[in-house]
N, C-alpha and C positions, 0 to 999 in steps of 0.2 A: 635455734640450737647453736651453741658454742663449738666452732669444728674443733677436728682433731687435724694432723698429718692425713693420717694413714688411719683408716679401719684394718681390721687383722676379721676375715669372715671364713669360719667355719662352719659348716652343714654337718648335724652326726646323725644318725640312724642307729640306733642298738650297739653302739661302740666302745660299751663298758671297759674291752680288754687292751686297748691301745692308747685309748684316751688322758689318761695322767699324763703320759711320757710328750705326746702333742703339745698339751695346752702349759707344761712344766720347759719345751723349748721357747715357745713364745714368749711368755712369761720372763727369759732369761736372756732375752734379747739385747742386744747393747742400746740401741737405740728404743727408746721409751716409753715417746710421745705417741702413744696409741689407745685406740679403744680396741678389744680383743671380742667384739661380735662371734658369739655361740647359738646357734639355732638348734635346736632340739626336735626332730623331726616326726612328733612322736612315737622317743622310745620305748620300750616295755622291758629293758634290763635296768642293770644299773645307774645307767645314762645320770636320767636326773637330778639321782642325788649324787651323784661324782661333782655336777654341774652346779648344784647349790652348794654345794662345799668349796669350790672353788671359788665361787662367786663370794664368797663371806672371805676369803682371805684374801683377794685383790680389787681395789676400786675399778681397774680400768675393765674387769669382763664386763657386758652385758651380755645377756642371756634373753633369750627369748624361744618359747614353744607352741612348736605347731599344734593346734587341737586333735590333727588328722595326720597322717602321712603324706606329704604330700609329694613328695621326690627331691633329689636334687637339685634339679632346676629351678621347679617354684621356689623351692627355699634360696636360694643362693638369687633368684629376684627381690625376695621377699628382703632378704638380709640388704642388696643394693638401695634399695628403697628408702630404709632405717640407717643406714649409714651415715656419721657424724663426718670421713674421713674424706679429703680431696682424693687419695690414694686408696684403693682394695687390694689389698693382699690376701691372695687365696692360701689358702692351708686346707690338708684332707685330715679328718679325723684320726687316720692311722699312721702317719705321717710324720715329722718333726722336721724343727728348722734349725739351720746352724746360729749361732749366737749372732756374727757380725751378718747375718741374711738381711736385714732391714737397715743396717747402715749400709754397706756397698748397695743394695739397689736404691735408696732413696740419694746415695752420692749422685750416681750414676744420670740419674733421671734430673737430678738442679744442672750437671753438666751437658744437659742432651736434651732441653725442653720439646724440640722436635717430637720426641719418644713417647708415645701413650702407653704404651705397652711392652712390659718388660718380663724377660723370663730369665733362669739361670740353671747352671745344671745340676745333678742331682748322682746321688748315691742312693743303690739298691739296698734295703736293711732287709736281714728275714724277721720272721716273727719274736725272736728271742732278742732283736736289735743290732746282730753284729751286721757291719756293712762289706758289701763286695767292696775288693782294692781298687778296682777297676772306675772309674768314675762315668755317667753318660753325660756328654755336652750336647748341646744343643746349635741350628746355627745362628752364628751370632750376627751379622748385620743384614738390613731390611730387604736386602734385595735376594739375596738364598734363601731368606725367613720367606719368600713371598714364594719363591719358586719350590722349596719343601712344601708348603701348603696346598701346592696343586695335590698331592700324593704321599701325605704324610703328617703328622702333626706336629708342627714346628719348636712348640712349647710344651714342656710339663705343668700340666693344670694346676699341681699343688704348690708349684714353683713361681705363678704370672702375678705383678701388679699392672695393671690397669686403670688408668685416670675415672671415679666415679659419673663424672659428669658424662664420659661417654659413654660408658655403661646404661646411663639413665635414657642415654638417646639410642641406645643400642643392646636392649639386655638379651638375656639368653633368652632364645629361643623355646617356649613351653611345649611344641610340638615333638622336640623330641629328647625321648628319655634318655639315651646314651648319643654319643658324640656330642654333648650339647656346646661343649667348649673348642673342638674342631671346626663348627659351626662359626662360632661369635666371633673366630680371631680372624676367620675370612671375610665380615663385614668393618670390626674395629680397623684392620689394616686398609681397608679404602680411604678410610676418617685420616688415618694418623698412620705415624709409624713405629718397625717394632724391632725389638734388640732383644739377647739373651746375652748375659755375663758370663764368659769360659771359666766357671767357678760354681763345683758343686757345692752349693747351699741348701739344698734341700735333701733330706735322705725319707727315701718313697719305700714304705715298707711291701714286701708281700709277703702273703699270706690267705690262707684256702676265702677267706671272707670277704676278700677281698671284688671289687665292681666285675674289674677286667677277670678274676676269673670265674667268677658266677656265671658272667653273661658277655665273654668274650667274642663270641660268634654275633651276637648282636648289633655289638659296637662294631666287629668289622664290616655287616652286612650297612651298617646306619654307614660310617665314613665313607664306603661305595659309592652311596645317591646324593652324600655331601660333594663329594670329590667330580660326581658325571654332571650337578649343578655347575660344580666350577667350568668342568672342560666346555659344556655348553655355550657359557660367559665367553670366554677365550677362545673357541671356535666355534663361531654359530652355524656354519656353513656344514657342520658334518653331524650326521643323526646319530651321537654316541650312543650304545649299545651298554648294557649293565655289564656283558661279559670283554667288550673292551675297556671300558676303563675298570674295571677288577683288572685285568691282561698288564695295561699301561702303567697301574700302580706298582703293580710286582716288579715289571722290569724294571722299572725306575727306582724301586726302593732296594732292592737285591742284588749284591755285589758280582754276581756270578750267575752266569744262564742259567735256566731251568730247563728240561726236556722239551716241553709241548711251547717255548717260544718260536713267533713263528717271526716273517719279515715283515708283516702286515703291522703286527703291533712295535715292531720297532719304528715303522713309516710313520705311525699315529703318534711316538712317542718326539720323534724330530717334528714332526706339524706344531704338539702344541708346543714345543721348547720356540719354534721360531715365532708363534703368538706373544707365549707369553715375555719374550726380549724385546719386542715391538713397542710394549707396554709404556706409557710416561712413567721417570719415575724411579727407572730400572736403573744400577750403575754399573756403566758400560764396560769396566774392568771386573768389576763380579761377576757379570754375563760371561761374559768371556772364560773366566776362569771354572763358569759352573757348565761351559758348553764342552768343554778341551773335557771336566768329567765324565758328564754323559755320554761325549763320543767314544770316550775308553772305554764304558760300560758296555757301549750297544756294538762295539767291532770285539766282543767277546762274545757277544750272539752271533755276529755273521761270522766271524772266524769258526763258532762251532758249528754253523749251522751248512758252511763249506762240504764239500767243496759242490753241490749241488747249487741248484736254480735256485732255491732260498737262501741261500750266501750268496751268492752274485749280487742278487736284486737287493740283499739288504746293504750290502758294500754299494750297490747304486744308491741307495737312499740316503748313505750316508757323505758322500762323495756330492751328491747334489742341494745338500741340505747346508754342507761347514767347506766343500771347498779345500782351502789350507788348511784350516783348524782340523779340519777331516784327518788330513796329512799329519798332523802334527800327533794327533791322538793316536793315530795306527802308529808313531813311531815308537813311540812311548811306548806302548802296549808290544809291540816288538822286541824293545832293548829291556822291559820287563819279564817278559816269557823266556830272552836267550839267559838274562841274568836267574833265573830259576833254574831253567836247565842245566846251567855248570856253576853252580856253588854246591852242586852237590850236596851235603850233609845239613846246610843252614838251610836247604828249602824246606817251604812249610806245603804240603799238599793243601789245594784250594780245593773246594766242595765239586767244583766243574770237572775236576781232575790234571788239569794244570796246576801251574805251578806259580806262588806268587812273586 
């Protein structure tokens, strides 16, 4: 077969109503040289004939349809497999891409052959296409990218290219139905490594029909036993619980205490941060700079959780675990809280009831 760049692979499922606007950003892309892979999942709206109508007015789509339904995953194997492209670029059927999205990532990836895998950040669209102002970034180099991973999903799926060849040695996982791309990027990143561009190029629609709101409680329940695999990996010594690492992710993704934090999961949350720094690999100034964050974070738990036996022990846990860095982060967190308290009218109340 004759390659291409880049395959452009889309999965759709009954996507009649978003669908033009997707395959008409791809389509409009600066960068060219692609095959624009459509799987057909078998739908029973519009789909098809949207898809053969398109397919008669551009050479580069192929199209291809499932007999059955077969899910996301299988399909978006299926599609890796058929791929002409050294490069897969994921796109979601509801979804669109900004115009220059395939040149900046495929710049980006000639200047970084290190990089198997690339993401970028993304604007929220609603269903009528206007976009939030607000933009979401993602973090951008390999070693934050590895440490969001423990407790988060590093990348936007509609946003990742990925080198095909690793894909081929590493596809998604058929076992499971949601999280399947939380999954993949925690095996590709062993392989290779992974960057996101501080530049929304992707605008991610929602809307009622959408994955994550159909069956959002699933996908959080699937990312759980994705995430107690990983902590497992990274500390084997300790029998993680479903309800601690759910516990560990919260606190670690959540700017601001919740009620029922206790000292315990703040102690679990310094164990794995010092595993996973330990790691080859790691860079020892992003370590650094993402441990001074988490310390701020979790002396917002002991500070709430003061002035009681459960603040003390979590200030020891913190205090035993960073040392200086310890210090450094209670100061911050210090000259943060008095600058809250007296600027008076610029304060913004935080969720905790402090002050940012």
């Amino acid at each position: 077969m004759n390659g291409v760049p880049v395959t452009v692979l889309t999965a759709v499922y009954n996507g009649a109503d978003h669908l033009d606007a997707a395959i008409t950003s791809i389509l409009a892309q600066r960068f060219t040289d692609f095959e624009f892979l459509l799987i057909d999942d078998g739908s029973t709206d519009a789909t098809p004939d949207l898809l053969a109508d398109w397919a008669r007015r551009d050479s580069r789509i192929v199209l291809v349809r499932n007999a059955d339904n077969l899910g996301l995953t299988r399909s978006l194997n299926r599609g890796i497999a058929l791929a002409r492209g050294e490069w897969i670029a994921r796109q979601d059927a509801d979804d669109i891409s900004m115009p220059e999205r395939l040149t900046r990532q495929m710049a980006f990836l000639a200047a970084h052959p290190e990089v198997g895998l690339l993401g970028t950040g993304m604007v929220v669209i609603d269903a009528r296409g206007i976009a939030d102002p607000v933009p979401r970034l993602a973090p951008e180099n390999h070693t934050e990218i590895c440490w969001t991973l423990l407790t988060d999903n590093p990348f936007f799926h509609t946003a990742v290219m990925f080198r095909r060849e690793l894909a081929m040695r590493h596809p998604y996982d058929e076992t499971w139905r949601y999280g399947q791309d939380f999954d993949l990027w925690g095996r590709l990143l062993t392989v290779t490594r992974g960057a996101n561009l501080a530049e929304p190029l992707i605008g991610s629609r929602r809307h009622a029909g959408r994955v994550s709101e159909l069956h959002g409680q699933q996908q959080q329940e699937t990312a759980v036993r994705i995430a107690r695999r990983r902590f497992e990996q990274l500390v084997p010594g300790h029998a993680w619980s479903m309800q601690e690492v759910f516990d560990v992710r919260r606190m670690v993704r959540s700017e601001w205490p919740a009620p029922e934090e206790t000292w315990r999961t703040l102690d679990l949350a310094l164990v794995l941060f010092d595993a996973f720094r330990r790691q080859e690999g790691m860079d020892h100034a992003i370590s650094q700079q993402l441990q001074i964050k988490l310390f701020r974070r979790l002396w917002r738990s002991a500070l709430a959780l003061m002035p009681g036996r459960e603040g003390w022990r979590a200030a020891g846990s913190l205090w035993r675990h960073g040392g200086r860095q310890a210090m450094i982060a209670l100061e911050k967190e210090v000259v943060r809280a008095l600058r809250g308290r007296f600027v008076g009218q610029t304060t913004v109340a935080a969720p905790c009831g402090s002050c940012r």
